[in-house]
N, C-alpha and C positions, 0 to 999 in steps of 0.2 A: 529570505524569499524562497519558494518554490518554483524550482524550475522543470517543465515537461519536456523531455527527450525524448522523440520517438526516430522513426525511420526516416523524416524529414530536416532532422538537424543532429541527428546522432555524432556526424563527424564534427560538428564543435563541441563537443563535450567527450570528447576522446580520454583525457585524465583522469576526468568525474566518473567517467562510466567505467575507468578502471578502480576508480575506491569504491567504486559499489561494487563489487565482486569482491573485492575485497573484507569489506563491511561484513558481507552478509556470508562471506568465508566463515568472519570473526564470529559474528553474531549466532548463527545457525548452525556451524558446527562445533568449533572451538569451545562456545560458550553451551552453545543449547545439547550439543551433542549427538546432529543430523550426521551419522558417520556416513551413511551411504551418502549423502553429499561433499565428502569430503576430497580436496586434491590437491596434488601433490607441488601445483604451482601457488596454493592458498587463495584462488578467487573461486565462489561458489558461481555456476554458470548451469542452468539446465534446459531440457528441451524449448519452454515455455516462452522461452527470452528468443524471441522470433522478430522479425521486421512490421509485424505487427502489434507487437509489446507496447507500454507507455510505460516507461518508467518518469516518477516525480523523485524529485533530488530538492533536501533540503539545505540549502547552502548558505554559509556564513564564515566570512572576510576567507573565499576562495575554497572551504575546507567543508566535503560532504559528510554534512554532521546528522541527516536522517535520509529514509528512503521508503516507496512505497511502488509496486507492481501493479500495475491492468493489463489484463488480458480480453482479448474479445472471447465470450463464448460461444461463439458461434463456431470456433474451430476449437482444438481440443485445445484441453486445460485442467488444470490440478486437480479441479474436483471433478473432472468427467474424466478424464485417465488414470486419477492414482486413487480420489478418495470418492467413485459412485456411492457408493455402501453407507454414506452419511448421510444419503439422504435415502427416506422413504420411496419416495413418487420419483419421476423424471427429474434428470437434473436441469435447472431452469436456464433456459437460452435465449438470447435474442439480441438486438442491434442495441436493443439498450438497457440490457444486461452486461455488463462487463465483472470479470473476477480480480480481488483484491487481495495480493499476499504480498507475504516477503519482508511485513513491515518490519523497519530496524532503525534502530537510534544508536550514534556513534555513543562508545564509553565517555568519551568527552563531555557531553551535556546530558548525563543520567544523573546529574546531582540534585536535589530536591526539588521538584516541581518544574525541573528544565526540560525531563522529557517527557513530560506532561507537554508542556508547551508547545516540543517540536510537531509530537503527534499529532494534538489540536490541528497548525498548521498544515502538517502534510494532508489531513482530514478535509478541510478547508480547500485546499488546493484539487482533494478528489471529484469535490461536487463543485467545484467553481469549473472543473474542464468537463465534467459531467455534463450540468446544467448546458454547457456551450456546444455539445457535441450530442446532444438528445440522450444522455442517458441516465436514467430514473434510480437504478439499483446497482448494487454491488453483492454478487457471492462472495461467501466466505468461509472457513474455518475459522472458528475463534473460540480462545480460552473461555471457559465460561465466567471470568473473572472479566471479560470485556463488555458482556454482556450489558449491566448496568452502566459502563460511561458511550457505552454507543447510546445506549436510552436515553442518557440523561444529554446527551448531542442531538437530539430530536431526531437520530433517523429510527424508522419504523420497522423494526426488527422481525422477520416471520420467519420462527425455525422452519427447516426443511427433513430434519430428522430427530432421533431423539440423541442427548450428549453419550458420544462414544470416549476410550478412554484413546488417546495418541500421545506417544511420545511422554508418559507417566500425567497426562494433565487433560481433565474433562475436558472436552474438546465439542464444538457446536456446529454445524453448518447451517449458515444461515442467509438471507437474503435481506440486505439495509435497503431500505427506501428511503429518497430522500426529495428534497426540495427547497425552496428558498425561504421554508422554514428555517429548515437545518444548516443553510448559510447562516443565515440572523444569529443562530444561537452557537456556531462556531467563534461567532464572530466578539460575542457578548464573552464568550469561555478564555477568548486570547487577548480579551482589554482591545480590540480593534477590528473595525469594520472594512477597511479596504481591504482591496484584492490581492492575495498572495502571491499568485501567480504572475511571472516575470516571463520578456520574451528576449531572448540573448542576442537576438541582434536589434532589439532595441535597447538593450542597457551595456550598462560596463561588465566587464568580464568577472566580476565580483561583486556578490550581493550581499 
């Protein structure tokens, strides 16, 4: 299941929200090689992770096995702080615009088509608290290799610039639209149509 941590229930998820630093310690420096995000306690933590943040945690029997960042753009953010320059025109804002990084899948479930699966889910989970919270898009930077399974997830991709290179990998900035379209066909991708998202004081402490 997916669960959404933000400034309203962050302190039950005190554990979780230390293997997501961790995670994406692992994921983002270790692996991918972000040195300038690199520290010396091994959780990656940067300005953007504010009280305003949404972090989605994908969780199974107790253990944060993916992860996924929203930020509101209405106050700064990755692409209007670090990466303006990817996009042509204005970088796009509003209440129901929110930006989408950080995505990371534990080593554990990278084995064949499992972190397929996860992402589907955390996917799923984006627009299912989207749709609930009025918002329509998601900015992004993405491999240009994401490009086709975002399409093929029915959200409505409009680059914002043309692909720069980041970090040795075409790189896109772009803006997903979505709708309950794009639910339906999440939904048809992970063999199931109910709702991902979990709320921790209404369930067990493991999903």
């Amino acid at each position: 299941m997916i669960h959404v941590v933000d400034a309203s229930n962050i302190s039950k998820y005190a554990g979780e929200i230390e293997a997501v630093w961790r995670l994406r310690h692992q994921v983002f420096v270790e692996e991918m090689g972000w040195r300038d995000l690199d520290r010396p306690d091994g959780r990656e933590i940067d300005q953007f992770d504010t009280s305003a943040t949404v972090h989605l945690l994908a969780i199974d029997n107790g253990q944060v096995i993916g992860y996924s960042r929203l930020v509101p753009t209405l106050g700064p953010h990755l692409m209007s702080e670090v990466f303006p320059h990817a996009c042509e025109g204005e970088v796009p804002r509003g209440p129901q615009i929110w930006e989408w990084t950080r995505q990371a899948v534990a080593r554990s479930h990278r084995a064949r088509g499992t972190s397929r699966l996860v992402t589907v889910r955390l996917l799923a989970g984006i627009v299912e608290w989207g749709m609930a919270h009025g918002v329509t898009s998601v900015t992004t930077l993405m491999p240009m290799s994401y490009l086709g399974p975002f399409l093929d997830a029915h959200f409505r991709v409009v680059p914002l610039g043309l692909p720069l290179e980041i970090d040795g990998k075409r790189t896109l900035a772009g803006q997903a639209h979505f709708d309950a379209r794009t639910l339906r066909r999440l939904g048809e991708m992970r063999g199931d149509t109910t709702p991902v998202l979990v709320n921790r004081s209404a369930a067990a402490l493991v999903a």
